[in-house]
KEVO-36595 format. One line per field, with one value per residue (C-alpha): residue in three letters; z, y, x. Coordinates in Angstrom, 1 decimal, decimal comma. Layout:
<pts>
type = c(ALA|...)
w = c(Z|...)
v = c(Y|...)
u = c(X|...)
</pts>
This chain:
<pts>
type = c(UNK|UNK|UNK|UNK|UNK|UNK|UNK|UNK|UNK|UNK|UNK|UNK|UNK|UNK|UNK|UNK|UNK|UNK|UNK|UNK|UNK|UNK|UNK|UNK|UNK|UNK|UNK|UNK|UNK|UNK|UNK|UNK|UNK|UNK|UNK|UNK|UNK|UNK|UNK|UNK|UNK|UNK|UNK|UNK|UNK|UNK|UNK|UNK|UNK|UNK|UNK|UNK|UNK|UNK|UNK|UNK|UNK|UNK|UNK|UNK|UNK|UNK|UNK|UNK|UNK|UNK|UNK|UNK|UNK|UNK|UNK|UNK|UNK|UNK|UNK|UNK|UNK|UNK|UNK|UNK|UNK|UNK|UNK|UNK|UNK|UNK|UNK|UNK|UNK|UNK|UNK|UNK|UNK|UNK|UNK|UNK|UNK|UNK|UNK|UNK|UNK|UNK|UNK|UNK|UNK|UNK|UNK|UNK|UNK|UNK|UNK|UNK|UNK|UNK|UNK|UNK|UNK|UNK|UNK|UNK|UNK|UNK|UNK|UNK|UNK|UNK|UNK|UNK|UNK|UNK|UNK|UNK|UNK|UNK|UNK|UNK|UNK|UNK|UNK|UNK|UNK|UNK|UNK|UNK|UNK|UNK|UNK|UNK|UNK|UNK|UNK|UNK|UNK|UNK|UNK|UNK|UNK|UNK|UNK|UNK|UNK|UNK|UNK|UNK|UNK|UNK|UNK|UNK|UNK|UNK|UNK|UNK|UNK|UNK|UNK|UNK|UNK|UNK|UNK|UNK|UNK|UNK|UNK|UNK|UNK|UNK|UNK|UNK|UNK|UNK|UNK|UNK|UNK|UNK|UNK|UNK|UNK|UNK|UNK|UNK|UNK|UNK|UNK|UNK|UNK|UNK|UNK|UNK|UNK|UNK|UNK|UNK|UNK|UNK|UNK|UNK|UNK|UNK|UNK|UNK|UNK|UNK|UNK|UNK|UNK|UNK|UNK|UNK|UNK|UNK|UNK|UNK|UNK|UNK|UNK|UNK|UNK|UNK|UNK|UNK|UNK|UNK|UNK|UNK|UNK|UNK|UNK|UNK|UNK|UNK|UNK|UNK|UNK|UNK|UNK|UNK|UNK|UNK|UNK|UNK|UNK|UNK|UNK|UNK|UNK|UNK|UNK|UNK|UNK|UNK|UNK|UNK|UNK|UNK|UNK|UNK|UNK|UNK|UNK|UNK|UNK|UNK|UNK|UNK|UNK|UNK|UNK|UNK|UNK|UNK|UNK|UNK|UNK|UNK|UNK|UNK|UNK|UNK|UNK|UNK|UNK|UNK|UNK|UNK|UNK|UNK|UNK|UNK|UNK|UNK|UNK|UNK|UNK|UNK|UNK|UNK|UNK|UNK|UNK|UNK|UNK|UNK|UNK|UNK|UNK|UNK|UNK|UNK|UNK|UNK|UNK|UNK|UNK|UNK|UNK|UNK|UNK|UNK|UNK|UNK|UNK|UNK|UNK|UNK|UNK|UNK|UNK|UNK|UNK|UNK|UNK|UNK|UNK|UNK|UNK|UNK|UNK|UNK|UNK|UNK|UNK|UNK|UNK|UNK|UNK|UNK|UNK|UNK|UNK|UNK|UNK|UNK|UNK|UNK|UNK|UNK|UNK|UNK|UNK|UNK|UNK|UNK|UNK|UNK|UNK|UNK|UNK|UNK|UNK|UNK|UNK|UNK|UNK|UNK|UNK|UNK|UNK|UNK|UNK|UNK|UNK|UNK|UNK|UNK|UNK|UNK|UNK|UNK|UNK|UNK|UNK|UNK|UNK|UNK|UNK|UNK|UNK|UNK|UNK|UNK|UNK|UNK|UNK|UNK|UNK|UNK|UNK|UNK|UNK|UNK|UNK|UNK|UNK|UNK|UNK|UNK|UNK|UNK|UNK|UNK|UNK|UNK|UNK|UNK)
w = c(-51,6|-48,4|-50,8|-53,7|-51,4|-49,6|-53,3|-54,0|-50,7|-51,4|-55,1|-54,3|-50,7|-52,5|-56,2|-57,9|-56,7|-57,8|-61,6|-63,6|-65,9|-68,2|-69,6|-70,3|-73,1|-73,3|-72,5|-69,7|-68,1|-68,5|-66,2|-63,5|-63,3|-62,9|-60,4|-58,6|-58,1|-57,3|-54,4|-53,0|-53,1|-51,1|-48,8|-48,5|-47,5|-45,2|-42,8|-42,5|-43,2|-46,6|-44,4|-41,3|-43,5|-45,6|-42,0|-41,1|-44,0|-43,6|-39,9|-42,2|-44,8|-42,3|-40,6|-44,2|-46,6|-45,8|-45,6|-48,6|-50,4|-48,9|-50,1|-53,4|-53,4|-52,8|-55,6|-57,9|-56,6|-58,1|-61,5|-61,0|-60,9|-57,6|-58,1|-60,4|-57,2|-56,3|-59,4|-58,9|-55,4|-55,9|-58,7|-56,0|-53,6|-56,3|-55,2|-51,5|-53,8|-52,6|-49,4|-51,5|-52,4|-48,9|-47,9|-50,7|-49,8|-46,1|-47,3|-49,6|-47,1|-44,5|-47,4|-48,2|-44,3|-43,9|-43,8|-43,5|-41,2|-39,2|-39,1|-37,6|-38,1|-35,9|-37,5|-41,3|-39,8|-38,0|-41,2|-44,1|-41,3|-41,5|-45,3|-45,1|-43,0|-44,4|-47,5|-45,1|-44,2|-48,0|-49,3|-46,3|-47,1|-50,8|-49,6|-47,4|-50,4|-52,7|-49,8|-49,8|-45,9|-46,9|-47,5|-49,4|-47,3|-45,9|-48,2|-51,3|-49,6|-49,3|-53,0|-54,0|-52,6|-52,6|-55,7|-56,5|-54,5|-55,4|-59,4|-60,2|-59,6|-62,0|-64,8|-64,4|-65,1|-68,1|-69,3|-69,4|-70,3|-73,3|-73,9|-74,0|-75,9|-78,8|-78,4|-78,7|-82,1|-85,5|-86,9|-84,1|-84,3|-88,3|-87,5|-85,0|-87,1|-89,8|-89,1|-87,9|-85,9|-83,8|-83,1|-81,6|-80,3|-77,8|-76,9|-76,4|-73,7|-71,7|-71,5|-70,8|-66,9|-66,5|-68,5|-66,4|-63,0|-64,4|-65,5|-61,8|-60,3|-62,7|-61,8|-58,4|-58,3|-60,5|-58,5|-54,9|-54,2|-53,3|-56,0|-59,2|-60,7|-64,2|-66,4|-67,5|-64,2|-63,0|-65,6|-65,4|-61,7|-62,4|-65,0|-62,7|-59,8|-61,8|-63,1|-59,3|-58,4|-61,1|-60,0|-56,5|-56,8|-58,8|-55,7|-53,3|-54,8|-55,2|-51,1|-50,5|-52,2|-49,8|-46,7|-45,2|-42,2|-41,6|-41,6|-38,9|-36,6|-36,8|-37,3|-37,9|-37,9|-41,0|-43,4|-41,4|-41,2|-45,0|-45,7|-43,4|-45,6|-48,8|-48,1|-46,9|-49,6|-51,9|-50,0|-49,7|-53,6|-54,0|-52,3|-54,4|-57,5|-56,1|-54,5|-58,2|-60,1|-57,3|-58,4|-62,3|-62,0|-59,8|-61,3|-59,4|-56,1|-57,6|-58,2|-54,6|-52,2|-50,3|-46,9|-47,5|-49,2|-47,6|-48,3|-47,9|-46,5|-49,9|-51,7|-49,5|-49,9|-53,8|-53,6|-51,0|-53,5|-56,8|-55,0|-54,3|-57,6|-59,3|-57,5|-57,4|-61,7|-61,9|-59,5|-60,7|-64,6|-63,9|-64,3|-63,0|-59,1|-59,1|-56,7|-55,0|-57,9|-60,2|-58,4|-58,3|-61,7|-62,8|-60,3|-60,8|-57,2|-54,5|-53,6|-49,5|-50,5|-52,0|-49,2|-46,5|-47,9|-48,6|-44,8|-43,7|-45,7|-44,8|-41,0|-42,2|-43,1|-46,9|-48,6|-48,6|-48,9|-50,8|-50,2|-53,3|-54,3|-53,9|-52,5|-55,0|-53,2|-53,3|-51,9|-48,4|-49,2|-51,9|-53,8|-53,9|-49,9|-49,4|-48,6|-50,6|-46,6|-45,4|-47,9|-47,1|-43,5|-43,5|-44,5|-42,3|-39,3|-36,8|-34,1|-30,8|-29,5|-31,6|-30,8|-27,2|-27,5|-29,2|-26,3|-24,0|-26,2|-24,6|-26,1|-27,2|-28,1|-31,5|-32,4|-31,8|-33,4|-36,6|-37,0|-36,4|-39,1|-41,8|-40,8|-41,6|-44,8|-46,0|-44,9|-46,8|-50,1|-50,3|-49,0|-49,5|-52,6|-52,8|-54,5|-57,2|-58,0|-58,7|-61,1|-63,1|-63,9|-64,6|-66,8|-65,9)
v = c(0,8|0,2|1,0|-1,4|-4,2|-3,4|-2,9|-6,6|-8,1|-6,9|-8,2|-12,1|-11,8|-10,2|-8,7|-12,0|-14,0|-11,4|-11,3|-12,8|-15,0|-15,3|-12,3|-12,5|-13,7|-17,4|-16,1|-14,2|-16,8|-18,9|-16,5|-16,0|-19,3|-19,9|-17,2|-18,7|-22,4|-20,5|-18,9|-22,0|-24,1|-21,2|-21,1|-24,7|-24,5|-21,9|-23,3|-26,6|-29,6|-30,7|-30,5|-32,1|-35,1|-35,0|-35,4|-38,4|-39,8|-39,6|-41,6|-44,3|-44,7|-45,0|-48,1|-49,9|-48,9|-52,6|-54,5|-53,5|-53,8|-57,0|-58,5|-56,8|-58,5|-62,0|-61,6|-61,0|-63,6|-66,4|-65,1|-64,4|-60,5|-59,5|-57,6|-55,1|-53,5|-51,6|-49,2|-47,8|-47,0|-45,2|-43,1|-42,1|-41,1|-39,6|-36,2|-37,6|-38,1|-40,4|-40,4|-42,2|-44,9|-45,6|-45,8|-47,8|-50,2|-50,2|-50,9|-53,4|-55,4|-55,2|-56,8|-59,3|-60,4|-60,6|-64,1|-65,5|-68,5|-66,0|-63,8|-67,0|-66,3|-63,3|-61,0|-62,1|-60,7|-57,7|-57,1|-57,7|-55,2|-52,5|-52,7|-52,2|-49,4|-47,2|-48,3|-47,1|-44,2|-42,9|-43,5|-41,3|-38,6|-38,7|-39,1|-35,6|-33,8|-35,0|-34,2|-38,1|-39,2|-43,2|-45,1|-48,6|-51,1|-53,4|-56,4|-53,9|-51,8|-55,8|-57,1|-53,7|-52,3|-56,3|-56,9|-53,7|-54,9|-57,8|-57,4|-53,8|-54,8|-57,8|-55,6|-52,9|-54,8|-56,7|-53,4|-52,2|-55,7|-55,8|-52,2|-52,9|-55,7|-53,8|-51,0|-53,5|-55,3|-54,8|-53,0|-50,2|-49,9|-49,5|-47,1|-45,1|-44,8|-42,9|-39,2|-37,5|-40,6|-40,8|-37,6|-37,5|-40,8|-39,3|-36,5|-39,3|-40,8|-37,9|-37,0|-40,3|-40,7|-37,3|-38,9|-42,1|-39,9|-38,2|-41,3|-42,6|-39,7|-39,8|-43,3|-42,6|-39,5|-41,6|-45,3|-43,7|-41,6|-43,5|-41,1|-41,2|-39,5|-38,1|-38,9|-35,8|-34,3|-36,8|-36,0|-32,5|-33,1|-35,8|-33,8|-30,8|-32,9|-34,2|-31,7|-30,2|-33,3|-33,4|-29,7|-30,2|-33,2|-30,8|-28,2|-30,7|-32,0|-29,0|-28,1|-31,8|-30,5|-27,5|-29,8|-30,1|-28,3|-29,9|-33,3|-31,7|-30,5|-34,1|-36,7|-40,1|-38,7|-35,9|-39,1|-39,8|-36,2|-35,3|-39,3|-37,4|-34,2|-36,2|-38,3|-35,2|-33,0|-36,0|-36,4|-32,7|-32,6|-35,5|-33,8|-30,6|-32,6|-33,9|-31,1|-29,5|-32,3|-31,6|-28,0|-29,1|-31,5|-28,8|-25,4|-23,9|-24,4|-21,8|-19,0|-18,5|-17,9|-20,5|-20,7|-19,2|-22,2|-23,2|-24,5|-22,3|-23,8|-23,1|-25,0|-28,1|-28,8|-28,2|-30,9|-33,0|-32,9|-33,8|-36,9|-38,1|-37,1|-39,2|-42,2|-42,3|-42,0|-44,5|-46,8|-46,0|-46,8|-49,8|-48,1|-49,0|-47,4|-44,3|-44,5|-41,9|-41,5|-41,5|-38,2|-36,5|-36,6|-36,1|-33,0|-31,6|-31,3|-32,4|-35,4|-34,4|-32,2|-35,1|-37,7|-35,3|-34,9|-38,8|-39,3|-36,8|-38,8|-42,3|-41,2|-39,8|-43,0|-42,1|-44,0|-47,2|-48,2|-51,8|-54,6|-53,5|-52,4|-49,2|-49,4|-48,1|-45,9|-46,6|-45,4|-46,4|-46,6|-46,4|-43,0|-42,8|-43,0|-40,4|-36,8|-34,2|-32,2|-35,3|-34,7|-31,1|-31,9|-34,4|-31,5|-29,1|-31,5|-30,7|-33,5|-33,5|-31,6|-28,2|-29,3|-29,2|-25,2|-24,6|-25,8|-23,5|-20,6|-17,6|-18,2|-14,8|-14,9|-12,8|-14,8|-18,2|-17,3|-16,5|-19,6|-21,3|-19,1|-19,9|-23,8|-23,6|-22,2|-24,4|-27,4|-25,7|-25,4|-28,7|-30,5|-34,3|-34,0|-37,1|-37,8|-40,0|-36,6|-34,9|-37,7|-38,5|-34,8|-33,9|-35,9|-35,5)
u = c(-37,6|-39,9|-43,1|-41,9|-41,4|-45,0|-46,3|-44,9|-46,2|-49,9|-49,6|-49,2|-51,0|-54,3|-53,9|-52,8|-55,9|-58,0|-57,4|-60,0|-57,9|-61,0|-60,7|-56,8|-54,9|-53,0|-49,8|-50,6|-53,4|-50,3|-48,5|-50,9|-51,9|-47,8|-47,2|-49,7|-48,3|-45,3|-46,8|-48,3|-45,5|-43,6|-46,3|-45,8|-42,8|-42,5|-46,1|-43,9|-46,4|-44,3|-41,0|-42,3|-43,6|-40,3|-38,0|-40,6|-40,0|-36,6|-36,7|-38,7|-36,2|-33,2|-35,2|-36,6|-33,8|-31,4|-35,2|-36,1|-33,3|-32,9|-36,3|-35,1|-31,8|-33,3|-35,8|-32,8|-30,2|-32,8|-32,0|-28,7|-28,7|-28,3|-25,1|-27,2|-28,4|-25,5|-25,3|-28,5|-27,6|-24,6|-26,3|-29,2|-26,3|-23,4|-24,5|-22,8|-19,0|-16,8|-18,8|-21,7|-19,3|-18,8|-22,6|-23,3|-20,6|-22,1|-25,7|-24,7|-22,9|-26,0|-28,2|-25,9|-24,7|-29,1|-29,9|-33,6|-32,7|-30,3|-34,1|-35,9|-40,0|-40,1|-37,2|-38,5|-42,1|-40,6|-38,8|-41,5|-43,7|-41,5|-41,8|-45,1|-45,4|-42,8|-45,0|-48,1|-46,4|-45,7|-49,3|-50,7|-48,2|-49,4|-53,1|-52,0|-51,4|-53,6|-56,5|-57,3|-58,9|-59,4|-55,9|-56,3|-56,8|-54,4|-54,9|-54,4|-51,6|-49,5|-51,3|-50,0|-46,9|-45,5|-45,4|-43,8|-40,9|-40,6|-41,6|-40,6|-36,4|-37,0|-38,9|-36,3|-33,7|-35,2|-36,6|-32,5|-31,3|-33,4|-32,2|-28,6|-29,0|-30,9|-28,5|-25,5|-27,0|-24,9|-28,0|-28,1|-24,0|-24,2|-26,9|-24,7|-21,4|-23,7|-24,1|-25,3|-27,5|-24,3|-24,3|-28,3|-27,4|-25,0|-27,1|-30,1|-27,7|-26,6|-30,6|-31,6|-31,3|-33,4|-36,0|-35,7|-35,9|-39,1|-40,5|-40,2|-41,4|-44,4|-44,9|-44,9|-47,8|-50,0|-49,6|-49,2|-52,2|-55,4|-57,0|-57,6|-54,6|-54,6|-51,6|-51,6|-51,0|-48,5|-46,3|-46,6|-45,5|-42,7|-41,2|-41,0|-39,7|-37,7|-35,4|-35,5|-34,4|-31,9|-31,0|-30,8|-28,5|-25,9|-26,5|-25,8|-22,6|-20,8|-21,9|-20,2|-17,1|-16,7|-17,7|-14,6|-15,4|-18,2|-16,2|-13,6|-16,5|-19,0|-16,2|-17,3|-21,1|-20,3|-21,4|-24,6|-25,6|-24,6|-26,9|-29,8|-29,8|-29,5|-32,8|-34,7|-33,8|-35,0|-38,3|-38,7|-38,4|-41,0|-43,4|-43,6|-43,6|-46,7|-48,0|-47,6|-49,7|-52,3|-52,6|-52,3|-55,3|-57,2|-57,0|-59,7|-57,2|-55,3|-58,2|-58,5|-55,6|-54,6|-55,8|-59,0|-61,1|-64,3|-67,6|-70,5|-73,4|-75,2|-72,4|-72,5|-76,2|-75,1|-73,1|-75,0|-77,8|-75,9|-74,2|-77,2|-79,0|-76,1|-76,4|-80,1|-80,3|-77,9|-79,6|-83,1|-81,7|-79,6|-76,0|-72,4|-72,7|-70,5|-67,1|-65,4|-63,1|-65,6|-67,8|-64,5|-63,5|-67,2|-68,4|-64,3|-63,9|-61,5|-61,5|-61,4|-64,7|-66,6|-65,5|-66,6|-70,2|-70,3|-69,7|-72,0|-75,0|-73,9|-74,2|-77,4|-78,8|-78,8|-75,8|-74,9|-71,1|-70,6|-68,0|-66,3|-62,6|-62,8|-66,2|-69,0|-72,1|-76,0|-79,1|-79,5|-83,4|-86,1|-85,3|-89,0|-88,8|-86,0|-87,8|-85,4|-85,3|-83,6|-80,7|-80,6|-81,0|-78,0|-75,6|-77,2|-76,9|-74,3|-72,1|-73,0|-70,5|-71,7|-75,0|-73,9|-72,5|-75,5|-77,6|-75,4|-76,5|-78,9|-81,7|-83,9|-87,4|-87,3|-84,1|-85,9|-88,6|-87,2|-84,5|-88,4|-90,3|-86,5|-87,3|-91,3|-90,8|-87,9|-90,2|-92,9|-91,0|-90,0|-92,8|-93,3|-90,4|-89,0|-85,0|-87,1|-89,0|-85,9|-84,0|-87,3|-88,2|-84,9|-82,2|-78,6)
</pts>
């Protein structure tokens, strides 16, 4: 027993990330690549960064839940609609039971007793702030998994997230309007009374709210992230979170049903604390689902274990040199400027490995960053100017501070004289190269 388990331990710690997949078949590519995921998501979960962010965002949705309903609520009372919030937030909480009734009914009557002149200037601003920075604090979480460093700025983040609130209700609701109105026309109920269209008609229904939760969290991984996001991916991931969602709902309504005790021991607070659970679990569940499209749209995450991803120094100038290359042929030939986005998807890397290098060469004096949204990149000089060391320097340079320890360090004469002798000859090789040399000899 002792050996199977140690036998099992060493497989997914160090056998499963060293199977060549190339050599497999579909199916079992299919499984490795699966067994895989699974592992990183557990290892998600047990190092704590996806649950930590999932509790945060839990403090978040306790303070912005009534203001953003409330700046939903007002958008819909000028059409008369207002009263169509309330469904949707007792489906979100009907895993709570009878106990999601009552929040509900609480919530509801927060929005409705929230009155702008009641506000004055300073509460409406201290309440369309803490819209935006839950909003804030959401994007960053997605930009944590999807390795993003830059969020959108703060003009897109209200042009954005704004008019989500205040549009997205509006849309919804027409959307489902427009559907029950269709659905309710003579032509649809002659349709329905035939066989057997009734029949898949019924079945359409009952599997119609998973679709429409794994059409939101689809929405949500593709919009969110300040990435480009393939659709591809976030459905893969919505779908997936989806059904967990769907799954963990089911879980948590038969645990409310045997939560008696818990009632006796927390009182009055057993509806907060079961509230508290609810959202996190929901978060949690969010974040896998995107952690999983991450992983879809970047294979090569899962060929290595987790944990042990670096650059070599070898690989960096690699990439160093093709950012450059890129922007210099399309600058030298007249072409759209390449974007962050744009590198990523092209070079198929992450985008926190691209943005790191592009940062590393701005300070270098060898990209520029323009005005644009997003921001597009250009040479910082004449490409015909730009020695190819600098580029290779620029990766190679270190910040002060390990400049600093590397001052502190003994220095030995035969060890001095041989990082002097590796310098010479790199110079040597390269010469007066310039980045022009290397995009006009070669074509992309």
């Amino acid at each position: 027993m002792i050996n199977a388990r140690k036998r099992l331990i060493e497989f997914f710690t160090k056998d499963l990330w060293e199977i060549d997949t190339s050599s497999l078949g579909k199916y079992r590519t299919f499984l490795i690549k699966s067994l895989r995921l699974l592992n990183v998501a557990l290892q998600e979960l047990f190092e704590g960064q996806l649950t930590l962010r999932a509790m945060s965002l839990v403090y978040s949705t306790l303070l912005s839940i009534v203001p953003i309903l409330a700046i939903s609520f007002s958008v819909l009372k000028a059409f008369g609609v207002q009263d169509q919030i309330e469904p949707y937030l007792q489906e979100f909480l009907s895993p709570l039971g009878s106990r999601g009734e009552e929040i509900t009914s609480r919530i509801i009557g927060f929005v409705k007793n929230m009155r702008a002149g009641i506000l004055g200037s300073l509460g409406l601003a201290l309440l369309i702030y803490t819209v935006i920075s839950v909003i804030q604090k959401i994007e960053h979480t997605f930009n944590y998994v999807w390795r993003v460093k830059r969020s959108r700025s703060f003009m897109r983040q209200f042009s954005d997230y704004i008019s989500i609130i205040l549009v997205g209700p509006v849309m919804m609701l027409a959307a489902i309007g427009i559907t029950a109105s269709f659905m309710s026309s003579t032509v649809m109920q002659y349709i329905i009374s035939i066989e057997p269209f009734g029949t898949v008609f019924y079945y359409v229904l009952q599997v119609l709210p998973y679709v429409m939760i794994c059409g939101v969290f689809t929405f949500l991984y593709y919009f969110v992230p300040n990435t480009k996001v393939k659709i591809t991916s976030a459905l893969f991931g919505g779908i997936l979170g989806g059904v967990l969602w769907e799954i963990a709902g089911w879980g948590f309504a038969s645990f409310i049903v045997t939560s008696v005790k818990y009632a006796a021991v927390y009182s009055g607070f057993a509806i907060l604390i079961l509230f508290m659970i609810w959202l996190y679990l929901s978060w949690f569940i969010l974040l896998i689902g995107a952690q999983i499209s991450f992983y879809h749209q970047y294979p090569q995450f899962l060929a290595v274990k987790k944990g042990t991803i670096f650059l070599s120094s070898r690989l960096r100038e690699k990439i160093a040199f093709l950012v450059m290359y890129y922007v210099g042929y399309n600058f030298l030939n007249n072409r759209k400027p390449w974007t962050l986005n744009t590198l990523v998807e092209h070079l198929n890397l992450p985008v926190d490995v691209i943005h790191d290098i592009i940062i590393l060469l701005q300070q270098n004096d060898l990209l520029l960053e323009t005005g644009d949204d997003p921001p597009a990149y250009l040479p910082a000089h004449d490409i015909g100017k730009i020695a190819q060391k600098e580029i290779f320097d620029a990766v190679r340079t270190v910040d002060r501070e390990a400049l600093l320890v590397e001052s502190k360090i003994v220095s030995v004469p035969g060890v001095e004289d041989v990082m002097k002798r590796v310098d010479a000859a790199f110079s040597d090789t390269l010469g007066q190269k310039t980045l022009k040399d290397a995009v006009v000899g070669e074509q992309p």
